[in-house]
C-alpha positions as CSV (number, residue, x, y, z in Angstrom):
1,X,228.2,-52.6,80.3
2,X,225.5,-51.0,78.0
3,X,226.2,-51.7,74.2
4,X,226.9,-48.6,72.4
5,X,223.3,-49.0,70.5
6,X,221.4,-49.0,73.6
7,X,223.6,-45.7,74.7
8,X,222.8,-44.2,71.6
9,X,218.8,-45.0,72.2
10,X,219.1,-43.8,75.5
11,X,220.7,-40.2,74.4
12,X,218.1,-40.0,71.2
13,X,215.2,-40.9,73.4
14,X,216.5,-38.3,76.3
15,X,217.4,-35.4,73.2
16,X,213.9,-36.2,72.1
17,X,212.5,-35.5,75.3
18,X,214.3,-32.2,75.9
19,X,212.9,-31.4,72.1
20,X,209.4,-31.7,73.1
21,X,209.7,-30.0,76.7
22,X,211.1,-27.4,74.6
23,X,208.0,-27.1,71.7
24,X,205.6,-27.5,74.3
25,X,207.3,-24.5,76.5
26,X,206.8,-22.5,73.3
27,X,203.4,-23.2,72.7
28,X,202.2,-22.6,75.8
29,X,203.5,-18.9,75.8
30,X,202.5,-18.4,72.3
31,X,198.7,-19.5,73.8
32,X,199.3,-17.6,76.0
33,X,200.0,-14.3,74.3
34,X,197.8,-14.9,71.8
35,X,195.0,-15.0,74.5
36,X,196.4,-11.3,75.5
37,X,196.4,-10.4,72.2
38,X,192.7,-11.9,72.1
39,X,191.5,-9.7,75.3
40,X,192.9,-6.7,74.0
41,X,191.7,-6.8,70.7
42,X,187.6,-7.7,71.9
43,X,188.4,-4.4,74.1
44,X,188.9,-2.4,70.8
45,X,185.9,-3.9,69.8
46,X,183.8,-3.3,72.3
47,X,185.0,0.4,72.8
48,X,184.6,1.4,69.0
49,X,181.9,-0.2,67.9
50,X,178.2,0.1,69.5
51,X,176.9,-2.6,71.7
52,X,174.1,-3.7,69.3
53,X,176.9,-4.4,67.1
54,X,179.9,-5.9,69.3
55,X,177.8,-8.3,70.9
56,X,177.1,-10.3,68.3
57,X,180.2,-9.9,66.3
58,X,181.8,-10.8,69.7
59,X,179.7,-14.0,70.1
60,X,180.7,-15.9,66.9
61,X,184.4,-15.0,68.1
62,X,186.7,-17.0,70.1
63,X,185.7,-16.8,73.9
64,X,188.5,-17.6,76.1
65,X,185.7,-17.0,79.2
66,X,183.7,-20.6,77.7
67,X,184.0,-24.1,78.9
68,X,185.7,-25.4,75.9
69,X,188.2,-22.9,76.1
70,X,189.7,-24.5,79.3
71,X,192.2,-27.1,79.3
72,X,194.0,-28.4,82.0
73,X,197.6,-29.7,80.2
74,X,199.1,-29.5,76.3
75,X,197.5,-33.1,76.1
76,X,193.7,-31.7,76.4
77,X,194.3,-29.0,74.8
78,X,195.6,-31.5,71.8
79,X,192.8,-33.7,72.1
80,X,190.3,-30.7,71.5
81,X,192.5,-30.1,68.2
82,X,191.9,-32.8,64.8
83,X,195.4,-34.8,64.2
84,X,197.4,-32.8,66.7
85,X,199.7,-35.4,69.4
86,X,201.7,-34.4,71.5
87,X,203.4,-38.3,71.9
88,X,207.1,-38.2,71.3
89,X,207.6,-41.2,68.3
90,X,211.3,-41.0,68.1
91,X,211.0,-40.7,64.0
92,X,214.4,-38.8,62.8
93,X,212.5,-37.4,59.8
94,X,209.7,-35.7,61.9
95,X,212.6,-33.8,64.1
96,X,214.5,-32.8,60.4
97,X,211.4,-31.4,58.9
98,X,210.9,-29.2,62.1
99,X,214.2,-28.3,62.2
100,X,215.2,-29.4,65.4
């Protein structure tokens, strides 16, 4: 029989988990609409402006087409991003500040 401060690991660890499958859900479709938002907005650009002048205003922009704009998980795109992890450290605090 489990002692009841392993059980309680056990169900912070697993509510932990569902936490982070959660944020990482979210951030996904906020890349992900963000990268519409992106596409539409270099559209305006391009149709309003002359293409002497959106070309190069488009080229020190964002461009999802690039290399470096692919990642193939959350966990490369956090590596290509300064003090963002996406490893789960159990820390009560963190989850309060959040507000999960």
């Amino acid at each position: 029989m489990p002692s009841d401060k392993k059980k309680s690991k056990d169900k912070k660890i697993k509510k932990s988990g569902v936490r982070t499958k959660f944020l990482i859900e979210s951030l996904r479709q906020e890349y992900y609409d963000l990268r519409s938002e992106n596409d539409m907005l270099r559209g305006i650009v391009e149709e309003h402006l002359p293409k002497d002048v959106a070309g190069p205003l488009l080229a020190e922009c964002f461009d999802p087409t690039s290399a470096s704009s692919k990642v193939s998980s959350i966990d490369d795109l956090a590596n290509k991003m300064s003090g963002v992890s996406t490893k789960d450290d159990d820390s009560d605090d963190e989850d309060d500040a959040v507000g999960f």
